[in-house]
C-alpha positions, 0 to 999 in steps of 0.5 A: 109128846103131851099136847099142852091140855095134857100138859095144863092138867099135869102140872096144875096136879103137881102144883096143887100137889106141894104143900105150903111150906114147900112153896115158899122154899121153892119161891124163895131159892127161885128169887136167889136164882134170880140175882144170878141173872144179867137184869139188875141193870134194868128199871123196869121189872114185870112182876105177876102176882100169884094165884095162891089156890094154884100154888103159883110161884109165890113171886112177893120173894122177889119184891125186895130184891126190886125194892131194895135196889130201887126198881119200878115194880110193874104189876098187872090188871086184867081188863076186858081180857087183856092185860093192863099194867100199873106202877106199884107204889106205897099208895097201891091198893090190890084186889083180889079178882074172879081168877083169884089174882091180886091186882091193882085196883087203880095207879099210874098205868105203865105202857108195855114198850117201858118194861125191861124185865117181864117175869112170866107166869106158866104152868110147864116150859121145854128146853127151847122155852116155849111154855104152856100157861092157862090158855088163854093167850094174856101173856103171849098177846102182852108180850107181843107189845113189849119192846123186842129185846124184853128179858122174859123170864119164866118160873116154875117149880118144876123141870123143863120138858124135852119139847112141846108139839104144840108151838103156834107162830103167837107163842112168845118163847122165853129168854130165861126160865128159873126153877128151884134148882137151874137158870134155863137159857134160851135163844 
């Protein structure tokens, strides 16, 4: 079994690997497995910006399908190591910052406890969703402040691995990983 270095290093090569056409048709076909998912009942949705350099999950395909049913778009901002949350609104301006992660600039700061939906970024998940993201413990330290019947939902061009050793008593497993081609259910 890979230990999660291994499996970082692995999957920022595939990642970075995919040409830009194929990220967009990949994010895309996850956003339509998203309307396949038991959420729309929900107001308040978590949405992570992507990392182009890193060809993350390009999740502005799933704007309007948020928008266009009327939903609270929450975005995040790294603040002095953690996240900071913030209601996207026309008047929200976005910057890039140090990680390349387009953010909010300033707005109406949305607590944890309010979200209902969490889309979580991650570079590889197994089958009992736990997953691997960049190591620096943003989300699982987030998700910890998050109402615990939160919908966390992982994306991922790629597969799910069998199993993780590495899985610590703070790693926040996911209820639903969305890939181009399964819904992955957990728990």
């Amino acid at each position: 079994m890979a230990t999660k270095k291994e499996l970082r290093s692995k999957y920022l090569h595939l990642r970075k690997s995919l040409a830009l056409e194929e990220v967009e048709q990949m994010s895309l076909a996850i956003a339509t497995k998203a309307l396949e998912l038991p959420i729309w009942d929900a107001d308040y949705f978590h949405l992570f910006m992507p990392i182009e350099a890193n060809n993350e999950v390009d999740t502005t395909a799933l704007m309007p399908l948020l928008m266009g049913r009327d939903k609270s778009v929450v975005l995040p901002k790294v603040v002095e190591g953690t996240l900071k949350h913030y209601l996207l609104q026309d008047s929200t301006l976005l910057a890039i910052n140090d990680w390349g992660i387009p953010e909010p600039v300033s707005g109406i700061e949305v607590q944890p406890t309010q979200l209902e939906v969490v889309f979580v970024p991650l570079l590889a998940f197994d089958q009992r969703g736990h997953r691997v993201g960049y190591g620096k413990g943003m989300y699982d330290g987030f998700l910890g402040q998050c109402a615990p019947e939160v919908i966390k939902i992982g994306l991922s061009f790629f597969e799910a691995e069998s199993d993780f050793d590495e899985v610590f008593p703070t790693d926040i497993p996911l209820d639903y990983c969305l890939t181009p081609k399964k819904i992955y259910r957990f728990n």
